[in-house]
C-alpha positions in Angstrom: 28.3 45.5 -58.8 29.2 46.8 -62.1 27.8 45.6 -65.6 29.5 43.9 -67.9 29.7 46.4 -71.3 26.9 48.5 -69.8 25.1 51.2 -67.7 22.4 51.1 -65.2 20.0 53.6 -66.1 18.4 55.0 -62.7 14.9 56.9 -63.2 13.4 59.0 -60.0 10.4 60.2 -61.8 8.7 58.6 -64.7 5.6 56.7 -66.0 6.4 53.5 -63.5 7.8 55.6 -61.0 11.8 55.6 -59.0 12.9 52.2 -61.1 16.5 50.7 -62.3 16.8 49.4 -65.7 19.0 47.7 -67.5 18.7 49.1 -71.0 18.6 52.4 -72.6 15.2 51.5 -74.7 13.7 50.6 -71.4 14.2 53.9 -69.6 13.4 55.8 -72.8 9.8 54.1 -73.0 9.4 55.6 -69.6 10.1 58.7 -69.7 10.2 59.9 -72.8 7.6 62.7 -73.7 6.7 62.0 -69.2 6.4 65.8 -67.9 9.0 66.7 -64.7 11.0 62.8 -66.4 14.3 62.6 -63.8 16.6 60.2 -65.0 20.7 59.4 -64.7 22.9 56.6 -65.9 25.8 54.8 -63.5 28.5 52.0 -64.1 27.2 49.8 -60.8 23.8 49.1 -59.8 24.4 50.0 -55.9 25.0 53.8 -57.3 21.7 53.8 -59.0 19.6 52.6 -56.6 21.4 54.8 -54.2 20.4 58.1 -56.2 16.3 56.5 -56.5 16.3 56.4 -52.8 16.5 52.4 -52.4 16.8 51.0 -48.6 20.5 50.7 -48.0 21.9 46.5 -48.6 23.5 46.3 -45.6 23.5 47.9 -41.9 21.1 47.3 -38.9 19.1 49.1 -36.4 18.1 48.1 -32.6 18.2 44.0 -32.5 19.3 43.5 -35.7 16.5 45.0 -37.8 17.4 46.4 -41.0 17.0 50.2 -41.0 14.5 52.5 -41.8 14.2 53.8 -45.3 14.3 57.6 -45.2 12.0 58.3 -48.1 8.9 56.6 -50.0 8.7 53.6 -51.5 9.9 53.2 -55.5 6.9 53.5 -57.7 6.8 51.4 -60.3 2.5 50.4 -59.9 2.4 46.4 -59.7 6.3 45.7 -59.8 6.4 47.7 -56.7 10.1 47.0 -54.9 9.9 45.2 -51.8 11.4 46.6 -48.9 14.2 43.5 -48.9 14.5 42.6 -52.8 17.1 42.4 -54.4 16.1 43.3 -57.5 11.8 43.8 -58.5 12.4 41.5 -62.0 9.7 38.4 -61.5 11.7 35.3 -61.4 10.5 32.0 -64.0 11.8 29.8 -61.1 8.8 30.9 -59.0 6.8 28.0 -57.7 2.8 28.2 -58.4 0.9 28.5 -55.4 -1.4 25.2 -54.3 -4.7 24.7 -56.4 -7.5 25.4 -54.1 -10.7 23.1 -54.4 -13.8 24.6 -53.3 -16.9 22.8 -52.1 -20.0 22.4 -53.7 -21.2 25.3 -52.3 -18.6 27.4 -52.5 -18.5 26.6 -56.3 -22.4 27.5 -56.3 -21.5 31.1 -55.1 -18.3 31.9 -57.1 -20.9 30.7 -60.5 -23.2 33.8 -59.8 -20.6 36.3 -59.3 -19.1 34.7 -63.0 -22.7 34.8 -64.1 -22.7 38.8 -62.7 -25.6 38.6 -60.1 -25.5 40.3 -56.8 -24.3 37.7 -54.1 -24.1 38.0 -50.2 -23.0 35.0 -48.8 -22.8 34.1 -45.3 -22.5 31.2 -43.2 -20.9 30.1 -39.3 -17.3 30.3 -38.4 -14.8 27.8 -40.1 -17.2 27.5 -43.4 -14.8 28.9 -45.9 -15.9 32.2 -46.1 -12.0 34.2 -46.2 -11.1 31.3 -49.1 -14.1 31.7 -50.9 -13.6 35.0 -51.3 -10.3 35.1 -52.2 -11.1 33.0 -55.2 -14.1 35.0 -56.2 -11.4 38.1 -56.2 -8.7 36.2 -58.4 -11.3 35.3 -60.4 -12.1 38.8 -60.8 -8.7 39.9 -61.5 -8.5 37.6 -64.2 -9.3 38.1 -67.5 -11.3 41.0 -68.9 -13.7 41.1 -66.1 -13.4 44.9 -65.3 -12.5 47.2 -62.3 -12.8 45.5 -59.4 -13.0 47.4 -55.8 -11.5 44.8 -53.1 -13.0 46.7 -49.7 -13.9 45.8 -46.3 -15.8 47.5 -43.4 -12.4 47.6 -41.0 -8.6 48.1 -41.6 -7.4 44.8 -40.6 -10.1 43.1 -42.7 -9.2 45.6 -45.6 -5.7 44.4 -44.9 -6.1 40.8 -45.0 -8.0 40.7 -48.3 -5.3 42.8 -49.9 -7.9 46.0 -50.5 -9.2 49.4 -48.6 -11.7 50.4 -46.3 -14.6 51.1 -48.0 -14.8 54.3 -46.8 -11.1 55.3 -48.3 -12.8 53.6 -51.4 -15.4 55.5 -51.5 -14.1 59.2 -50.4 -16.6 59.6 -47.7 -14.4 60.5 -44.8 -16.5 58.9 -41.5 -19.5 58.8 -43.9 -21.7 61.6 -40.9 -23.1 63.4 -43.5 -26.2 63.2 -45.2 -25.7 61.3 -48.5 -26.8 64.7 -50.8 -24.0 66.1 -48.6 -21.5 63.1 -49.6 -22.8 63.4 -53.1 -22.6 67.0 -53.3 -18.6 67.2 -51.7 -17.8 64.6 -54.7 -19.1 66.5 -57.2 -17.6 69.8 -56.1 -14.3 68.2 -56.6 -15.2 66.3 -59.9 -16.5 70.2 -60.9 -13.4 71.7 -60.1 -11.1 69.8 -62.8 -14.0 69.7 -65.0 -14.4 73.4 -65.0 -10.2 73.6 -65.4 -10.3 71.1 -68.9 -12.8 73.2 -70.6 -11.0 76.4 -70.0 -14.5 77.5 -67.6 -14.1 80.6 -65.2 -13.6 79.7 -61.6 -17.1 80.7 -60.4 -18.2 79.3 -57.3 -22.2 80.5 -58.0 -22.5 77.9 -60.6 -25.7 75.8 -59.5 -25.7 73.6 -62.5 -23.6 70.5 -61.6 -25.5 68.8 -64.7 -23.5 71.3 -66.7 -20.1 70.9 -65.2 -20.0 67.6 -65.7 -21.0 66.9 -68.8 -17.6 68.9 -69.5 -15.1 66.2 -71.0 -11.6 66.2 -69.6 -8.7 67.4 -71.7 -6.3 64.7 -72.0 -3.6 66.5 -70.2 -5.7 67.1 -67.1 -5.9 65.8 -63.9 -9.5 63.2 -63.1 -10.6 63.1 -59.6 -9.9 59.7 -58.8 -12.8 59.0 -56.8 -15.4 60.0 -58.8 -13.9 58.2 -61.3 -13.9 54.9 -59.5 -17.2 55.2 -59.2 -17.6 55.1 -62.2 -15.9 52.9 -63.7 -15.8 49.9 -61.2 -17.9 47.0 -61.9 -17.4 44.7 -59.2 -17.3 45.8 -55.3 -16.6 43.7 -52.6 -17.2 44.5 -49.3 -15.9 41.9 -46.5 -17.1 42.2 -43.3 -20.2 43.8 -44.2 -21.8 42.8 -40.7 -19.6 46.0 -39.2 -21.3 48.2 -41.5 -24.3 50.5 -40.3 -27.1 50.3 -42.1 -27.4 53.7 -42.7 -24.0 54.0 -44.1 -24.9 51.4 -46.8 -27.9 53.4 -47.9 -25.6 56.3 -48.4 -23.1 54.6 -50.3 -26.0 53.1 -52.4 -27.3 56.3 -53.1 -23.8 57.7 -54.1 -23.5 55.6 -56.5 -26.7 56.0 -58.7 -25.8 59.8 -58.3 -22.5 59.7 -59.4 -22.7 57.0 -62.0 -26.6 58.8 -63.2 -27.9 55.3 -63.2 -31.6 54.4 -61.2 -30.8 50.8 -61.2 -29.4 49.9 -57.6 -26.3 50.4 -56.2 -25.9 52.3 -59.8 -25.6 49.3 -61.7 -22.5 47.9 -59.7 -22.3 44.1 -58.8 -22.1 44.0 -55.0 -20.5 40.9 -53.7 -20.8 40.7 -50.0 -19.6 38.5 -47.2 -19.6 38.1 -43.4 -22.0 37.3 -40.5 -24.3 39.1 -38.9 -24.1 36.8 -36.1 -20.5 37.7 -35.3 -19.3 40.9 -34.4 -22.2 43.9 -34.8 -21.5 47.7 -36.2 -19.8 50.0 -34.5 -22.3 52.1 -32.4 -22.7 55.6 -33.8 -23.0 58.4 -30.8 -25.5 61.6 -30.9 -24.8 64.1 -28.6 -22.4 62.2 -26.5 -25.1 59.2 -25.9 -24.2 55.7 -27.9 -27.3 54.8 -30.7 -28.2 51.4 -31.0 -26.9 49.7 -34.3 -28.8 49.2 -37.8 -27.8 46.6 -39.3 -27.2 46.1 -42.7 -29.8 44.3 -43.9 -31.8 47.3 -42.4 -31.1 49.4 -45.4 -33.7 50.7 -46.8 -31.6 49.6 -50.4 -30.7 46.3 -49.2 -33.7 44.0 -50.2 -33.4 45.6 -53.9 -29.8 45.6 -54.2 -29.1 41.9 -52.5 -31.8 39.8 -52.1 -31.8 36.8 -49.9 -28.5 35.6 -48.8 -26.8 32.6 -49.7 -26.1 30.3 -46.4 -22.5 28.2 -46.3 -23.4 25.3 -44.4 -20.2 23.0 -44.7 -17.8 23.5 -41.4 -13.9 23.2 -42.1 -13.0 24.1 -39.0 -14.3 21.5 -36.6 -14.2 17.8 -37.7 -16.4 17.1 -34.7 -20.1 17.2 -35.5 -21.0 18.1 -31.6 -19.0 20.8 -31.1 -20.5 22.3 -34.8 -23.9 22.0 -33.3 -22.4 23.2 -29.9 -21.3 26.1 -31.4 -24.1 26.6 -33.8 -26.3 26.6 -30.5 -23.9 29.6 -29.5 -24.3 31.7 -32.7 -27.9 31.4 -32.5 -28.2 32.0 -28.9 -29.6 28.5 -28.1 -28.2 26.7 -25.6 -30.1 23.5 -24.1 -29.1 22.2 -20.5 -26.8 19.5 -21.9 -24.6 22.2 -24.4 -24.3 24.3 -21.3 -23.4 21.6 -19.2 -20.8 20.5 -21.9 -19.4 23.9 -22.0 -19.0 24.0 -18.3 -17.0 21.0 -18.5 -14.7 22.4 -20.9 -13.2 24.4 -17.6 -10.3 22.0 -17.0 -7.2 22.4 -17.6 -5.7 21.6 -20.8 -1.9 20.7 -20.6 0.9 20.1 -23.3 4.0 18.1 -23.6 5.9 20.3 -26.2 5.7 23.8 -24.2 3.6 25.7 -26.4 0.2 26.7 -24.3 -3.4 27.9 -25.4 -3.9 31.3 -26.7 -5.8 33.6 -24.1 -8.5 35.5 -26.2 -9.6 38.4 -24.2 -11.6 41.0 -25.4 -9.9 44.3 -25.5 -6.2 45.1 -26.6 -5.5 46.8 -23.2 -5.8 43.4 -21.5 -3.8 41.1 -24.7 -0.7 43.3 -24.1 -0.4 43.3 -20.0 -1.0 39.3 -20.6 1.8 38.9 -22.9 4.4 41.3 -21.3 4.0 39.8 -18.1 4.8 36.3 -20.0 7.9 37.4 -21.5 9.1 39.4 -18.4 8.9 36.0 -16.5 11.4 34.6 -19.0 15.3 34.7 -17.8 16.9 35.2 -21.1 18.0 37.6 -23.0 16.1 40.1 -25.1 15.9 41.0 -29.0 14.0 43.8 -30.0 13.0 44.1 -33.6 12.1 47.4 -34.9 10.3 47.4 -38.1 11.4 48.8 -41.3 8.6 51.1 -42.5 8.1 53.6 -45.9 5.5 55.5 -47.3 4.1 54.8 -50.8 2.3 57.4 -52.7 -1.1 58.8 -53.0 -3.3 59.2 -55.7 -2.2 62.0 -57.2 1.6 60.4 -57.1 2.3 62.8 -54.2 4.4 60.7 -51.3 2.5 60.0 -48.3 3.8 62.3 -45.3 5.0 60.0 -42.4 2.4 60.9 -39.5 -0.6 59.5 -42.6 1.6 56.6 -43.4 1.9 55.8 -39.3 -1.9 55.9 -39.2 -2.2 53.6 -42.2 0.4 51.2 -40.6 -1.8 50.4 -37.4 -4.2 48.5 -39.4 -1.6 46.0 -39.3 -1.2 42.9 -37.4 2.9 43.1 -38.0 3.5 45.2 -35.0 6.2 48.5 -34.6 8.8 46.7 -32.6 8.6 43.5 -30.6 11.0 42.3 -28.7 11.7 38.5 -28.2 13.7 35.9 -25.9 14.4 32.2 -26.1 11.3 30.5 -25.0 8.7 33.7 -26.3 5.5 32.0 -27.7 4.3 33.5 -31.0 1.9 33.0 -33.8 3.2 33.5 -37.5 0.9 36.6 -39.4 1.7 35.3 -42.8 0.7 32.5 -44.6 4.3 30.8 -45.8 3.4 27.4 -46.6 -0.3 26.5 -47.9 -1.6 24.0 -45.4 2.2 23.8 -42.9 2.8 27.4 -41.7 0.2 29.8 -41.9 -1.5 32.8 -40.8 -1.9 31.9 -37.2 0.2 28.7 -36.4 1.9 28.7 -33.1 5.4 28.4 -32.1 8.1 28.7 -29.8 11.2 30.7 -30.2 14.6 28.2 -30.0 17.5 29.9 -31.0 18.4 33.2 -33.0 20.5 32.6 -35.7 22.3 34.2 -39.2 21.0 33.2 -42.7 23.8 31.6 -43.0 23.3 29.9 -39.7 20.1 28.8 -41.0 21.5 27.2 -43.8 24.0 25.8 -42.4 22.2 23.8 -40.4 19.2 22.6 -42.2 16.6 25.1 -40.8 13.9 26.8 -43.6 13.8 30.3 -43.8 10.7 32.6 -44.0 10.2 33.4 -47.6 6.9 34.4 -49.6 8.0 33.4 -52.4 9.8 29.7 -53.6 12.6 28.5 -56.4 10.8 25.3 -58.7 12.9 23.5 -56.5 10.7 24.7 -52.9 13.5 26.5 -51.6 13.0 29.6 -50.4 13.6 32.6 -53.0 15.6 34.8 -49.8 17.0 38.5 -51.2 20.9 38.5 -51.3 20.6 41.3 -49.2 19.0 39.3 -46.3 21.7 36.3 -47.1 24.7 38.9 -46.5 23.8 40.6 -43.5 25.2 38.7 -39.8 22.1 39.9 -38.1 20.1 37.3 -36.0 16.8 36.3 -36.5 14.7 34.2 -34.6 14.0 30.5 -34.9 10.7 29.5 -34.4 9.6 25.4 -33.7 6.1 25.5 -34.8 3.3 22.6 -33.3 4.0 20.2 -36.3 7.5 20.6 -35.3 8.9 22.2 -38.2 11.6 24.6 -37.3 11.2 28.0 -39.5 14.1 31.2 -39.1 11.8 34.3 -39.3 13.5 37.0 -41.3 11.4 40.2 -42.5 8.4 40.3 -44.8 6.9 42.9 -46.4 3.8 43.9 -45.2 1.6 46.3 -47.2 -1.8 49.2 -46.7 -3.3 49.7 -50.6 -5.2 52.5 -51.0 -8.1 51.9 -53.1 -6.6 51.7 -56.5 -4.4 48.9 -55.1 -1.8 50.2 -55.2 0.8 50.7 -51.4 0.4 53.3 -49.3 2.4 52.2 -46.6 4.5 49.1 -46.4 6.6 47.4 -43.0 9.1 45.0 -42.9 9.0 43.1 -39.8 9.6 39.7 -38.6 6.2 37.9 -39.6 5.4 37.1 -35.6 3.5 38.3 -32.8 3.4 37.3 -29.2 1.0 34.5 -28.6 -0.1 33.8 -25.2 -2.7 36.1 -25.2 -4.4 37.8 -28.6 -7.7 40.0 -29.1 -11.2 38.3 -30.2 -11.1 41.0 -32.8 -7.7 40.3 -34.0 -8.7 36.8 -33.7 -11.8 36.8 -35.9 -11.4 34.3 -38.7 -8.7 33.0 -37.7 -8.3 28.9 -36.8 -6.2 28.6 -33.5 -5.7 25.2 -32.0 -5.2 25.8 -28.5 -7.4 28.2 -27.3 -8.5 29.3 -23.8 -11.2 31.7 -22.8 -12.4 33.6 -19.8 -16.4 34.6 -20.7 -16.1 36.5 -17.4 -14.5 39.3 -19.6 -16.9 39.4 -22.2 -19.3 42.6 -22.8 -20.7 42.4 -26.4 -23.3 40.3 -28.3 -21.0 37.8 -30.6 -18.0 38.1 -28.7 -18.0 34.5 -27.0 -19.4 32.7 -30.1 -16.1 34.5 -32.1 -14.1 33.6 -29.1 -14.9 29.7 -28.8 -15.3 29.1 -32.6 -11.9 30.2 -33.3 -10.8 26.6 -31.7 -10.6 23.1 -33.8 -11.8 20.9 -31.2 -13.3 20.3 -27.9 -9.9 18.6 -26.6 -7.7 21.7 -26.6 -10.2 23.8 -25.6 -10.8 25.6 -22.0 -13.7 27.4 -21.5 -13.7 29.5 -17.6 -16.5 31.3 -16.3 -19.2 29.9 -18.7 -22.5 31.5 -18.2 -25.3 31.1 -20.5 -26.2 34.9 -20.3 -22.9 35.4 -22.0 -24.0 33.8 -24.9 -26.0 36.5 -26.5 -27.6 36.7 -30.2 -28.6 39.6 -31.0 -32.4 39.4 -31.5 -32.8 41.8 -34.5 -30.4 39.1 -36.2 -32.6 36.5 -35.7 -35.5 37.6 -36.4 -34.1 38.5 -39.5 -32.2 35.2 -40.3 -35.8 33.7 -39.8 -37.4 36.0 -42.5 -35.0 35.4 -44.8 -34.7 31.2 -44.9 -37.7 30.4 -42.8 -36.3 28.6 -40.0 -36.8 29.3 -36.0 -33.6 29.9 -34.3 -34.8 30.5 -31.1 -36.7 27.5 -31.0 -34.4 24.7 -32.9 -31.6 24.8 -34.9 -31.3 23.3 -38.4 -28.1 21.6 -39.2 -29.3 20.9 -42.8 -30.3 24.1 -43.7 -28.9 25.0 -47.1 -30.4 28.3 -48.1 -29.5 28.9 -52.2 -30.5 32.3 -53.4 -31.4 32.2 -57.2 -28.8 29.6 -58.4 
């Protein structure tokens, strides 16, 4: 498309990175005076996206995916292009997302991380934990809070809150060291730039790191990002922090008061922390090829001074059905009475549905979730669509693109697989949240039909979109809207009907900004899904075999991922499945007073400090 009385001014390296703009002042601002600036003017957009490296408009790989961009993504920092945009301009028309109202509670937590106190708040499945903290992080974002460090202890938990691992955030590798060793690695690094900005001799025998880095930086040189984030961040969240070893967060607490010089703990940084001991434990470490028992968390040596007592959610979202909460409850804590596990053992019947979408098989490894649903879709007699996904790598920190074999790494912490292939009759689960309370992360569906855009459009059908016009329509790229490929139709449990083109999917590294990003169709295959995968996650038709379970947590994740007792199935129940881990209890009980192994307290609302 050419421009009326104009140029497109195409820039491959500047200040915002590979970008398009429309005026001459714009591309000047960003590059002018920008060492190594790249930049070249056309007559038609299509020609200067073409010389940036933008994905091709049109074409299609194996099943009608779009195809692979050969290159890294566009830089431009937040205005990142999206794999399938048409342009990366925001658009006025955009529709504001739903207000979220917290509970009581929740409010009660969010008011000490605006107040700047330490917080670690916990609470049973289905109390609001993911949606509390994703308010406490746009809370954070707005304003003049400060740097912010959005981590979690695993890559799909880093993923779903939009952040990094911690230990990408932190720059400790696997974290085996000793922490002077840690420490000692980070400041080698910080040294080495410092030593370059003040023009110091290269000498490796320098013992004084004191010295080196009181050096200041000359404007022109290049900071160690890591060392710098450290220092300068001011609120870290860590999700998940029940995966974390103990020892690990005594390291990362003494990092920081090395690196930042400050004795106060944790150096001074507000810690916000969330998850639940009671669900899945840390990863065992292993000495000498045997597996060490786990310390948890709240084993620190640092963690009494740097948290204090936790704050308990009490109110369940999940379940509307006060016996299955205490059921369940019973199950986190290890407590089962005769008439629980005679209520559990009931739960063994079958469960049927009118509408041909069954209950999700949870199973414990990812081994047994694939042969489950490959078996499902092999018994299907129609025919197949395979989706390949469209991946790119973004750009490290020091604006250097990702090489593909990192960015393929980075990519498996995604839910949004490679490829998967589909038929008429396939039941899958979406992976993005498209419509606040309708479709979301984890609604279940049936594939109908494959059809075009157009098709789509045609005939009444919505289409996937993460974004909407004022209207509610969906905001689809032109791209997308051109192209004849088909894309599956998916009837969802409430019955609406939804074609599922590509999303972007992204891996930030711990500045925020993209690593890696995929397009993909926003499904997986749903007859069968891991209890890892599954964790915090609300599925409404849920069957599980505790005959297959092998780690303390696992079956209380498992069953509390259901809504109610009615589409529930529970086979092989046995009691000695149900397992609590008894360091956790003993320390839930030093912490709020109550006896889980003897009773448990449905009204117990633990406030820390409010």
């Amino acid at each position: 498309m050419a421009k009326a009385g104009g140029r497109y001014y195409a820039v491959k390296a500047g200040r915002e990175g590979p970008k398009v703009y429309s005026t001459w002042d714009e591309a000047l601002r960003n590059t002018d005076r920008f060492p190594g600036a790249v930049q070249k003017s056309f007559k038609t957009l299509s020609e200067a996206e073409d010389w940036i490296g933008v994905p091709p408009r049109s074409g299609a790989a194996v099943g009608g995916a779009p195809p692979i961009q050969n290159g890294p993504l566009p830089r431009a920092g937040p205005e990142l292009r999206p794999l399938f945009s048409e342009d990366n301009a925001p658009d006025p028309a955009v529709k504001a997302p739903p207000l979220i109202l917290l509970s009581d509670e929740q409010r009660a937590v969010l008011d000490m991380v605006k107040r700047g106190k330490n917080v670690f708040f916990t609470g049973s499945a289905g109390t609001g934990k993911s949606v509390l903290l994703r308010e406490i992080i746009k809370h954070c974002r707005s304003g003049r809070w400060g740097r912010l460090a959005i981590t979690a202890s695993t890559g799909i938990a880093s993923v779903n809150i939009g952040g990094s691992t911690i230990h990408s955030w932190a720059g400790i590798g696997l974290g085996k060291e000793t922490a002077q060793k840690l420490v000692g690695k980070l400041i080698g690094q910080e040294a080495h730039w410092k030593k370059k900005a003040a023009r110091m001799p290269q000498d490796d025998d320098i013992d004084d790191d004191e010295a080196v880095l009181d050096v200041e930086f000359q404007p022109h040189e290049k900071k160690n990002r890591t060392v710098e984030r450290w220092k300068e961040v001011r609120t870290l969240i860590i999700d998940e922090i029940s995966m974390i070893d103990g020892l690990l967060f005594d390291k990362l607490e003494f990092i920081a008061r090395a690196l930042r010089r400050n004795s106060a703990p944790f150096g001074g940084i507000q810690l916000v922390l969330s998850g639940d001991f009671c669900q899945l434990p840390p990863v065992p470490d292993r000495a000498n090829g045997t597996q060490q028992p786990p310390t948890f968390a709240f084993d620190a040596k640092s963690w009494s001074q740097c948290v204090g007592k936790p704050v308990v959610l009490t109110k369940v979202f999940r379940q509307k059905d006060q016996a299955f909460v205490d059921m369940l409850n019973g199950m986190r804590f290890g407590h089962l009475d005769q008439a629980t596990i005679n209520k559990f053992r009931s739960l063994s019947r079958a469960v049927t549905y009118t509408d041909g979408i069954e209950p999700t098989d949870l199973f414990p490894t990812r081994r047994e979730v694939d042969a489950a649903n490959s078996s499902r879709l092999n018994k299907i007699r129609e025919s197949a669509r395979q989706y390949n996904a469209t991946d790119a790598p973004g750009y490290d920190a020091e604006g250097r693109p990702i090489p593909f074999p990192q960015m393929e790494r980075l990519l498996e912490r995604l839910v949004a697989p490679k490829s998967i292939t589909l038929k008429v009759g396939a039941q899958v689960m979406l992976i993005k949240n498209m419509e606040q309370g309708s479709l979301v992360n984890g609604s279940l569906g049936r594939v109908i039909a494959f059809k075009t855009t157009r098709e789509a459009t045609t005939s009444g059908v919505r289409i996937a979109a993460m974004e909407q016009n004022r209207d509610g329509t969906p905001r689809v790229p032109e791209s997308l809207m051109r192209a004849n490929s088909l894309w599956p139709v998916v009837k969802f449990q409430n019955d609406v009907q939804m074609l599922c083109v590509p999303v972007q999917f992204e891996v930030n590294d711990a500045d925020g900004k993209v690593e890696a990003a995929r397009g993909q169709v926003p499904l997986i295959l749903a007859w069968a899904l891991s209890i890892h995968k599954s964790q915090g996650q609300t599925l409404e038709r849920v069957r599980v075999n505790l005959g297959r379970i092998f780690e303390k947590g696992q079956a209380y994740v498992a069953l509390s991922r259901a809504t109610s007792m009615e589409k529930l199935q529970v086979l092989n129940f046995d009691p000695a499945k149900v397992m609590a881990h008894p360091r956790v209890m003993a320390w839930m009980e030093e912490q709020t007073g109550a006896r889980y192994n003897d009773e448990i307290d449905e009204t117990l609302e633990f406030w820390a400090d409010l």
